[in-house]
Structures are given as structure tokens and as C-alpha cells.
N, CA, C and O atoms as CSV, one atom per row, in Angstrom:
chain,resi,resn,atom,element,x,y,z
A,1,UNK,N,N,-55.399,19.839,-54.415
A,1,UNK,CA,C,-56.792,20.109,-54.706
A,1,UNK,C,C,-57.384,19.053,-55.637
A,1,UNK,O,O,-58.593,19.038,-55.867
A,2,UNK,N,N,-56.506,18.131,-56.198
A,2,UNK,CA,C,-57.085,17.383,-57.172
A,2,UNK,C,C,-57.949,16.208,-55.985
A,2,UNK,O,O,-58.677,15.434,-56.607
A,3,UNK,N,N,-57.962,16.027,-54.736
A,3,UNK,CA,C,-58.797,15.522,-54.319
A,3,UNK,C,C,-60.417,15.790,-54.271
A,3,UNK,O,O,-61.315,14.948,-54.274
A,4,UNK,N,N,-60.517,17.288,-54.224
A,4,UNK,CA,C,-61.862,18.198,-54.822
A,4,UNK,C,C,-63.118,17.019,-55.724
A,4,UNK,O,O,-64.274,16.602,-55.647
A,5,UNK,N,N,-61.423,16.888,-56.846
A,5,UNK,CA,C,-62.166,16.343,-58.277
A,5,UNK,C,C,-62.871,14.696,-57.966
A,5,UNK,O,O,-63.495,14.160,-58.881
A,6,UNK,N,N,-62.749,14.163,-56.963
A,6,UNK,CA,C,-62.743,12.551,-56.178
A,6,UNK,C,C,-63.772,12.940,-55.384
A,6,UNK,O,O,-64.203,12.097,-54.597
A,7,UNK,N,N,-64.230,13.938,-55.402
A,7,UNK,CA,C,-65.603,14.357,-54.502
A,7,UNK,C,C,-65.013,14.286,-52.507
A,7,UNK,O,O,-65.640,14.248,-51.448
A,8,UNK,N,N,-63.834,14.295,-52.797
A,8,UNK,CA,C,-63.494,14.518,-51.021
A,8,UNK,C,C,-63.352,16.102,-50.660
A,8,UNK,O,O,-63.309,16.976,-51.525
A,9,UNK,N,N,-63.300,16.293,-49.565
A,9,UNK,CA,C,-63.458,17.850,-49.102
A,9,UNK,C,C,-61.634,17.888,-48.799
A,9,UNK,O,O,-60.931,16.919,-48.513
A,10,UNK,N,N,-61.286,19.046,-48.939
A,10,UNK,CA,C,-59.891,19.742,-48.763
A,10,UNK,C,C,-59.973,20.516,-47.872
A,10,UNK,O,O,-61.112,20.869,-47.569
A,11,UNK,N,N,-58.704,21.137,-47.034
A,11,UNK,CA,C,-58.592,22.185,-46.341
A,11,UNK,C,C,-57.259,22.337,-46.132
A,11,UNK,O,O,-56.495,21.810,-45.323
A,12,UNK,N,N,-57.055,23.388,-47.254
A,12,UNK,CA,C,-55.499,23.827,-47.641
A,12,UNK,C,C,-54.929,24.630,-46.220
A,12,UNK,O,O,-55.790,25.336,-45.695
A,13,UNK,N,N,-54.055,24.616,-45.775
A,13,UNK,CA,C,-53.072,24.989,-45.143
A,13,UNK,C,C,-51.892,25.562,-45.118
A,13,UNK,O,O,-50.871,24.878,-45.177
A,14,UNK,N,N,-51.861,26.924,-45.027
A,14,UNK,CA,C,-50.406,27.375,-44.933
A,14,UNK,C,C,-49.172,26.686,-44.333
A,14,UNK,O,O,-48.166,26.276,-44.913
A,15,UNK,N,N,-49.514,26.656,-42.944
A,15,UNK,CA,C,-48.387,26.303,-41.787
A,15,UNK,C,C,-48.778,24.724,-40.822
A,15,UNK,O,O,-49.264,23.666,-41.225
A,16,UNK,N,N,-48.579,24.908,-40.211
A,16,UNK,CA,C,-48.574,24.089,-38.695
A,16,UNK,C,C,-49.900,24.027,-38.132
A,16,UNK,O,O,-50.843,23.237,-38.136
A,17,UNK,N,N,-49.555,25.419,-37.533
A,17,UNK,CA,C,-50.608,26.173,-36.871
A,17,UNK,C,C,-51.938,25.954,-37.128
A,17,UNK,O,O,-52.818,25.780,-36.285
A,18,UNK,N,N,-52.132,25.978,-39.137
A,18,UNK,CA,C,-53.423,26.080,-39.158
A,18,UNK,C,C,-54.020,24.895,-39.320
A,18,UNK,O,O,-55.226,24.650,-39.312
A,19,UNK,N,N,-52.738,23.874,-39.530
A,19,UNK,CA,C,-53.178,21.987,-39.496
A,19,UNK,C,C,-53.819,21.694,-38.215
A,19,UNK,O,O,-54.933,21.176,-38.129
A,20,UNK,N,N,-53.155,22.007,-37.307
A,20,UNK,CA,C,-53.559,21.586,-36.476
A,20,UNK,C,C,-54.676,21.913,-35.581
A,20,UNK,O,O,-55.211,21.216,-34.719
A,21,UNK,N,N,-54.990,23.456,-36.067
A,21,UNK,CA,C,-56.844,23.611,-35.694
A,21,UNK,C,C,-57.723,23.239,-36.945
A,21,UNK,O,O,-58.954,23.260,-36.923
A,22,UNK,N,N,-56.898,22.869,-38.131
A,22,UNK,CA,C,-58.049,22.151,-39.214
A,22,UNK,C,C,-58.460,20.364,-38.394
A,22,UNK,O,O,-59.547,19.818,-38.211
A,23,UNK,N,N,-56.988,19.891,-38.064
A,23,UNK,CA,C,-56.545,18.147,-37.400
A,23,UNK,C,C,-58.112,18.402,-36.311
A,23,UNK,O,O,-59.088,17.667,-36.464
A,24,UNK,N,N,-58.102,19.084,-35.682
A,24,UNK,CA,C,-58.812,19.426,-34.027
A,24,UNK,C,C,-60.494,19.546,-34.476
A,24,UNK,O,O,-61.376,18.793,-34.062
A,25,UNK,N,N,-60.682,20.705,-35.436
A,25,UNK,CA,C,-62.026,20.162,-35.958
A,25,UNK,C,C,-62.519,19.032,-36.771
A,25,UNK,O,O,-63.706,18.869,-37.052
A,26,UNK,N,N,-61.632,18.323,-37.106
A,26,UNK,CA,C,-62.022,16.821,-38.141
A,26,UNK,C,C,-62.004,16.067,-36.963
A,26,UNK,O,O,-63.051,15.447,-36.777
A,27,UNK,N,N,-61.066,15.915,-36.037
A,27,UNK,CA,C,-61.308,14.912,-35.388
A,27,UNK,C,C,-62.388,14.659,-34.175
A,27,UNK,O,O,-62.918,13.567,-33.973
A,28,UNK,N,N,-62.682,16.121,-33.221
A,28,UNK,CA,C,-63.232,16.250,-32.503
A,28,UNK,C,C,-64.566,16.982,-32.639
A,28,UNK,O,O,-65.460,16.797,-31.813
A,29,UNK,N,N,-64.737,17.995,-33.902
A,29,UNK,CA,C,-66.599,18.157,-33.875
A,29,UNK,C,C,-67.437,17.458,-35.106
A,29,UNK,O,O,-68.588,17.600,-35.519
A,30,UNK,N,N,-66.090,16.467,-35.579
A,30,UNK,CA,C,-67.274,15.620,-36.732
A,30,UNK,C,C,-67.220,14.359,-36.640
A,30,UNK,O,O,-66.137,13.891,-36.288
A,31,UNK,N,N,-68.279,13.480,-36.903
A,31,UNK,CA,C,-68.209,12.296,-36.404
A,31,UNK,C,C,-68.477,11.431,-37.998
A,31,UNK,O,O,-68.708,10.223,-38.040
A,32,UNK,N,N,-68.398,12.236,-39.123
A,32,UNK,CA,C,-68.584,11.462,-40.192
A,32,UNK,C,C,-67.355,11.569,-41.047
A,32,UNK,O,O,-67.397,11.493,-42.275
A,33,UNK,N,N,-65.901,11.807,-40.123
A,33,UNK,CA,C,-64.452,11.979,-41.185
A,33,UNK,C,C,-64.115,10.468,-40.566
A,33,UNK,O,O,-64.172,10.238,-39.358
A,34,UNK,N,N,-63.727,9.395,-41.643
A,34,UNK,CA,C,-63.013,7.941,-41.850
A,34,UNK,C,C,-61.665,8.141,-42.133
A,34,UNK,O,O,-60.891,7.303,-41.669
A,35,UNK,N,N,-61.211,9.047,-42.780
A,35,UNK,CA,C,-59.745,8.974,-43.221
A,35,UNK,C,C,-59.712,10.417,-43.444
A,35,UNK,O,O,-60.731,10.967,-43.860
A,36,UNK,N,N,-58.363,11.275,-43.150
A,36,UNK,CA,C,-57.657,12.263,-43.222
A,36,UNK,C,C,-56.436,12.079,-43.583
A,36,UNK,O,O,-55.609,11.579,-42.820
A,37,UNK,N,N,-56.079,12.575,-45.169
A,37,UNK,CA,C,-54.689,12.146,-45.612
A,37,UNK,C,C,-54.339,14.013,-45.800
A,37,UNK,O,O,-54.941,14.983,-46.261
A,38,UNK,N,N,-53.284,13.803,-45.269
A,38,UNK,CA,C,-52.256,14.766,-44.906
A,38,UNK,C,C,-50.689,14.829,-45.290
A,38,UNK,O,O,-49.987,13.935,-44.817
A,39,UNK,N,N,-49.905,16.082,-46.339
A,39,UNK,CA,C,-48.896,16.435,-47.236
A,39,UNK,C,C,-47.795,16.210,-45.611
A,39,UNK,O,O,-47.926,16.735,-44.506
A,40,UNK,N,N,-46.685,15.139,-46.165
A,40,UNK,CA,C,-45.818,14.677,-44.919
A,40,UNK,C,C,-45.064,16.503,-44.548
A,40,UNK,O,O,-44.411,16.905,-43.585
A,41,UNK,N,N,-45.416,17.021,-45.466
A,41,UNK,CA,C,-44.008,18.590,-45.213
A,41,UNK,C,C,-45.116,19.051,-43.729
A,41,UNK,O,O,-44.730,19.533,-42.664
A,42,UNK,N,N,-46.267,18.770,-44.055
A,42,UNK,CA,C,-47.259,19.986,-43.144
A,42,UNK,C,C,-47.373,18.863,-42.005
A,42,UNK,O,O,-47.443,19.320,-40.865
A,43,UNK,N,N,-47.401,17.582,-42.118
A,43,UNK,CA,C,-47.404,16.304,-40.889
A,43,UNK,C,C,-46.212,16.934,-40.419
A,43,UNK,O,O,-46.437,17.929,-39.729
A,44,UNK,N,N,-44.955,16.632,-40.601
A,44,UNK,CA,C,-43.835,16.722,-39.587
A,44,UNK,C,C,-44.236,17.834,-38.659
A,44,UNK,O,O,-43.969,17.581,-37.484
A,45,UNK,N,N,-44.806,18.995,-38.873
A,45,UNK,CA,C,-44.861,20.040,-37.718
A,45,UNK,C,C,-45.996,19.555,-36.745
A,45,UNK,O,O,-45.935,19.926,-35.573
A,46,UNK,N,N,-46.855,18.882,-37.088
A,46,UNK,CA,C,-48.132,18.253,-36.171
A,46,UNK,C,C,-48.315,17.052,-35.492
A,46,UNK,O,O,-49.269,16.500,-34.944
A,47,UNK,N,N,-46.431,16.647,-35.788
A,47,UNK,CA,C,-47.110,14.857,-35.242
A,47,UNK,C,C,-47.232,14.193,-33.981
A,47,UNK,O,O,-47.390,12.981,-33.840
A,48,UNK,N,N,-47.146,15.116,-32.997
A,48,UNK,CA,C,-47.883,14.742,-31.588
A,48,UNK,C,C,-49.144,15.041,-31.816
A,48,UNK,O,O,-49.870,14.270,-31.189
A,49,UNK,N,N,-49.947,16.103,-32.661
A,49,UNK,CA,C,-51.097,15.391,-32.643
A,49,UNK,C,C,-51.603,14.287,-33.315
A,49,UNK,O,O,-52.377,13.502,-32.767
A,50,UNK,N,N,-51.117,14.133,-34.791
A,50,UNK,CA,C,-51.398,12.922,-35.383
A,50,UNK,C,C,-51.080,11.268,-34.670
A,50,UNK,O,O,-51.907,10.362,-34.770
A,51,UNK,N,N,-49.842,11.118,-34.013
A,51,UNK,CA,C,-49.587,10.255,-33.389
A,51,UNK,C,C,-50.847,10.105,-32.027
A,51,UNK,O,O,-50.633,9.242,-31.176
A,52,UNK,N,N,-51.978,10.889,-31.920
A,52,UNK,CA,C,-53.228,10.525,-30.857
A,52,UNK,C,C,-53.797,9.636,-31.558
A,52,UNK,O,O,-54.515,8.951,-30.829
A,53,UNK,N,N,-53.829,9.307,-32.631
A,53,UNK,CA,C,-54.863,8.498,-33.196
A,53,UNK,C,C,-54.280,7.479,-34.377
A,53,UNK,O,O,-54.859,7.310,-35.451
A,54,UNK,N,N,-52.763,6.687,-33.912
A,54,UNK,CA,C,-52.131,5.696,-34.576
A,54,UNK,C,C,-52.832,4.617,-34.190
A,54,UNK,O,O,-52.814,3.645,-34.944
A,55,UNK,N,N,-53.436,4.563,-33.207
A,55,UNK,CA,C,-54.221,3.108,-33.073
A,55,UNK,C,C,-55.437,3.168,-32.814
A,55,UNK,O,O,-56.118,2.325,-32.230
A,56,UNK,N,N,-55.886,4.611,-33.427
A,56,UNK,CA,C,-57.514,4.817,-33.399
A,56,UNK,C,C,-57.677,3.833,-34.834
A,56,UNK,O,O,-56.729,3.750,-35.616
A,57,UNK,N,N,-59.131,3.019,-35.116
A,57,UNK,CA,C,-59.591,3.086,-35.699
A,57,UNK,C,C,-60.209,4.339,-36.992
A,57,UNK,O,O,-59.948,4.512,-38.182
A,58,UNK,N,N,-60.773,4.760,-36.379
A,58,UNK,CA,C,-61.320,6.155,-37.425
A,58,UNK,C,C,-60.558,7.512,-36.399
A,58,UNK,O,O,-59.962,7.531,-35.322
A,59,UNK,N,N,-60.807,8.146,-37.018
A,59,UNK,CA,C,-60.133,8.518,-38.211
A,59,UNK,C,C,-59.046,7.954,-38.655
A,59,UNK,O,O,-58.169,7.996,-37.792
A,60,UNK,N,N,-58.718,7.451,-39.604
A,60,UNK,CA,C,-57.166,7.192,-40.393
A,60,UNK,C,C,-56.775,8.218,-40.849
A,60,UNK,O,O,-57.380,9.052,-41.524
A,61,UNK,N,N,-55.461,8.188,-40.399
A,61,UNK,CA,C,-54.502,9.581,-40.759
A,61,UNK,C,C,-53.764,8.681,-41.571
A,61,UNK,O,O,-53.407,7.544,-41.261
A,62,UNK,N,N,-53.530,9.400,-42.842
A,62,UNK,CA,C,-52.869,8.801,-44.116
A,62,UNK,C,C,-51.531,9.898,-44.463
A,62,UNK,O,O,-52.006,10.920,-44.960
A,63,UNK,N,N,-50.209,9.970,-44.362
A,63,UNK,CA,C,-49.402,10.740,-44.961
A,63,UNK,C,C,-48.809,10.670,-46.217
A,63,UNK,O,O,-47.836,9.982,-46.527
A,64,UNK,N,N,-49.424,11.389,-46.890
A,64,UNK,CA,C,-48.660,11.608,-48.512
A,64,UNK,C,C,-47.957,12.229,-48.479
A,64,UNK,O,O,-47.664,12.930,-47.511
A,65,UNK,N,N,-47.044,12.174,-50.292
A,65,UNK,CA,C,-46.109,13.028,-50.570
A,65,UNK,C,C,-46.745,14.113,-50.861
A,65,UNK,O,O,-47.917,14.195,-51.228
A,66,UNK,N,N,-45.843,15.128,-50.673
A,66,UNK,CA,C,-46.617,16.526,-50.837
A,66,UNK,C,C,-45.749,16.664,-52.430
A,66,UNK,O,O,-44.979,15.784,-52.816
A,67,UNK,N,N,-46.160,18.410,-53.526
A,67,UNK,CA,C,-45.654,18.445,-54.084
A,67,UNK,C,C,-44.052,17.997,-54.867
A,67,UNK,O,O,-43.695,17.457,-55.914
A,68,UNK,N,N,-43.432,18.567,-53.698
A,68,UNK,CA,C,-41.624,18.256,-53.577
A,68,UNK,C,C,-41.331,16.504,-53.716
A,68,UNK,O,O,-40.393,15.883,-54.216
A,69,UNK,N,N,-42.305,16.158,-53.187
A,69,UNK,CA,C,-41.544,14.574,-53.564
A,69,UNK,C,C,-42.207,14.115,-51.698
A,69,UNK,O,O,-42.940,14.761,-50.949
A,70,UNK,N,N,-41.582,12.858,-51.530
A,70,UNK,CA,C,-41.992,12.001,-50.548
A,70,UNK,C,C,-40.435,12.073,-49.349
A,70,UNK,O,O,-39.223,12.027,-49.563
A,71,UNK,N,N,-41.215,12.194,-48.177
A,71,UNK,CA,C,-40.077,12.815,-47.174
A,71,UNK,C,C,-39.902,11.208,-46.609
A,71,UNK,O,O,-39.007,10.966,-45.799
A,72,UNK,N,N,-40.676,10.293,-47.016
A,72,UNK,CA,C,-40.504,8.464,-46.400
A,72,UNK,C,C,-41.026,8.915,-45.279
A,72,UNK,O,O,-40.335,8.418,-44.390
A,73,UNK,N,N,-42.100,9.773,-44.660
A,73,UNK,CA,C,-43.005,9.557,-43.594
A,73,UNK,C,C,-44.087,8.561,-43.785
A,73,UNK,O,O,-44.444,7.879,-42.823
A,74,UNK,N,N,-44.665,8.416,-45.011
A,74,UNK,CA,C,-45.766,7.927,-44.821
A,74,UNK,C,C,-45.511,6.542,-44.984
A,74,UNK,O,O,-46.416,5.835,-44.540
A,75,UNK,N,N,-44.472,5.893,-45.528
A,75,UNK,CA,C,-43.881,4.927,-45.492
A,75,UNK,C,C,-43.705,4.343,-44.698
A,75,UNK,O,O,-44.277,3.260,-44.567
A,76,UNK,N,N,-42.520,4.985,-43.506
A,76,UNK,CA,C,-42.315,4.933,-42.073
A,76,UNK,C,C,-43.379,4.644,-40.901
A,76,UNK,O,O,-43.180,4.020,-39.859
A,77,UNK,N,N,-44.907,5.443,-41.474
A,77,UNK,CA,C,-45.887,5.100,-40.497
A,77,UNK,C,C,-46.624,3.837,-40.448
A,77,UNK,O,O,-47.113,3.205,-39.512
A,78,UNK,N,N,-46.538,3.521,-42.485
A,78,UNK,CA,C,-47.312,2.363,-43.046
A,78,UNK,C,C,-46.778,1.239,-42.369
A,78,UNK,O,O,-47.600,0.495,-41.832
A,79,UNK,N,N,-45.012,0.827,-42.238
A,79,UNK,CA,C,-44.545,0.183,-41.988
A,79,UNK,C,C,-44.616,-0.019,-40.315
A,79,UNK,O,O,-44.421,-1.167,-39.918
A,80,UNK,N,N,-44.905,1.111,-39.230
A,80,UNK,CA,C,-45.125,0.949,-37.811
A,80,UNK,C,C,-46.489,0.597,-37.574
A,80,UNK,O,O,-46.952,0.299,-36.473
A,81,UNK,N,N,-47.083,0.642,-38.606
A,81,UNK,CA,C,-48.890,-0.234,-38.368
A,81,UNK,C,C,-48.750,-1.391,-38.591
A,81,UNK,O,O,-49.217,-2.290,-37.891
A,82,UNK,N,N,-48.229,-1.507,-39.381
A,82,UNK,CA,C,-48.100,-3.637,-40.091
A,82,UNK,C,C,-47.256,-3.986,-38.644
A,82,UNK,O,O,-47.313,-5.080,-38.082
A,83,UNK,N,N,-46.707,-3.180,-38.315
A,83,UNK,CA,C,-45.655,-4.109,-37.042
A,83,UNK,C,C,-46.126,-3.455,-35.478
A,83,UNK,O,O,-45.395,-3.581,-34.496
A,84,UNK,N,N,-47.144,-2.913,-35.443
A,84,UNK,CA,C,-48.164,-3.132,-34.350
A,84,UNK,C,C,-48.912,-4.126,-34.602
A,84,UNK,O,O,-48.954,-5.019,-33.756
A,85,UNK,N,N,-49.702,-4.251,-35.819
A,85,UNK,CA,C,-50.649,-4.717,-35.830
A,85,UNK,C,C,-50.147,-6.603,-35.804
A,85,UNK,O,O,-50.622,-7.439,-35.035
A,86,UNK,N,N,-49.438,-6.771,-36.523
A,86,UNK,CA,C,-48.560,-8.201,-36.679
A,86,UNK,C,C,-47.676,-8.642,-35.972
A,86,UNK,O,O,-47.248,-9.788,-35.834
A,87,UNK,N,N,-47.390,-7.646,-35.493
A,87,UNK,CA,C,-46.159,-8.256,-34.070
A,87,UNK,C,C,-44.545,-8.044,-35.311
A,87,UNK,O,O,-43.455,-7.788,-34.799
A,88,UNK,N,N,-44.649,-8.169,-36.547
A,88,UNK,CA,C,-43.397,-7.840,-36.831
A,88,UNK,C,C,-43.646,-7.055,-38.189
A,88,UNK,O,O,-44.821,-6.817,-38.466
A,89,UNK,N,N,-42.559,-6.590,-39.148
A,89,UNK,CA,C,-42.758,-5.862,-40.104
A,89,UNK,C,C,-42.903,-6.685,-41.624
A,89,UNK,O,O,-41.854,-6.681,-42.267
A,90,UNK,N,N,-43.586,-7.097,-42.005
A,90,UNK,CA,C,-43.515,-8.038,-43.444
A,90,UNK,C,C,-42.899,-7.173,-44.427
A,90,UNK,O,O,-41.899,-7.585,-45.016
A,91,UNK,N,N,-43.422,-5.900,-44.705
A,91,UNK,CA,C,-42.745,-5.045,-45.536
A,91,UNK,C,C,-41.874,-4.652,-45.831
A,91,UNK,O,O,-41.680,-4.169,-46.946
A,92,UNK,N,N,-40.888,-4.743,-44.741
A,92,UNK,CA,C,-39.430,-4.173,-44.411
A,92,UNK,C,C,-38.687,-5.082,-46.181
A,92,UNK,O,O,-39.043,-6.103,-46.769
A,93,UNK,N,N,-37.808,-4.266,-46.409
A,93,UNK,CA,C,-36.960,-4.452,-47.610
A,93,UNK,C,C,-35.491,-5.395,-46.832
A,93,UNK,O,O,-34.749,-4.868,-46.002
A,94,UNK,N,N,-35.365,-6.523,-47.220
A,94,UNK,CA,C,-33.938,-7.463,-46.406
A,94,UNK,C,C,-33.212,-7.363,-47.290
A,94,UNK,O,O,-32.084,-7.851,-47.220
């Protein structure tokens, strides 16, 4: 909720279920959402839908750590955009 305080809108979520009819109205009846960042615990149950829009422009789907700590999803996704977008991964740790 501390996004509230940043003047962005929230929409807390129990489960899966309710991500993914919150995911369905951001993406499909509003045309003024740019970025949707989403807790990786509540992504893992939704990510055939999130994966519709890895090479959309808008909306950006952003995965954070949720409370518990960081599951290395959002990491994992950051790092499969730089290596679409570049042809290889610069980020990768050698």
C-alpha cells in the first residue's frame, strides 16, 4: 500500500483468481495504465497471462518482491527483456 502514498492506485489481492480479473480490467477496459507492478508470490499463479504482454509496449508489467523477500522473478524477466531486446544478456553475472 505504500504505493497509495506515490499517488499510484493499488488493488490488493488475495489469490490468483482475483489478479487475474484485477490483470483483465487494467489491461483491457483502460487505456490510461503504462505500468502494472505486481508482488512475484501473486505473479507466479498468473503468468500466462502476464507473459501476453512481454513484448507489449504498454502496459509494462513490472515484478517485485513481495513482503517475504524476492522469489528472482523479476530479475529473471528483467534479464529476458535486455536479451530480447539486444540479442544477448549484458546483465548476466560471469
Amino acid at each position: 500500500m505504500g504505493f497509495t502514498a506515490l499517488g499510484l492506485e493499488a488493488y490488493p489481492v488475495a489469490d490468483s483468481a482475483e489478479a487475474r480479473t484485477v490483470l483483465r480490467a487494467l489491461t483491457h477496459e483502460r487505456e490510461d495504465v503504462a505500468i502494472i507492478y505486481i508482488e512475484e508470490d501473486i505473479a507466479s499463479g498468473i503468468m500466462s497471462q502476464i507473459d501476453k504482454f512481454k513484448d507489449s509496449v504498454t502496459p509494462a508489467i513490472i515484478l517485485i518482491p513481495g513482503r517475504e523477500g524476492s522469489l528472482g522473478m523479476g530479475l529473471s524477466a528483467l534479464n529476458a527483456a535486455v536479451e530480447r531486446a539486444i540479442g544477448t544478456n549484458i546483465l548476466e553475472n560471469n
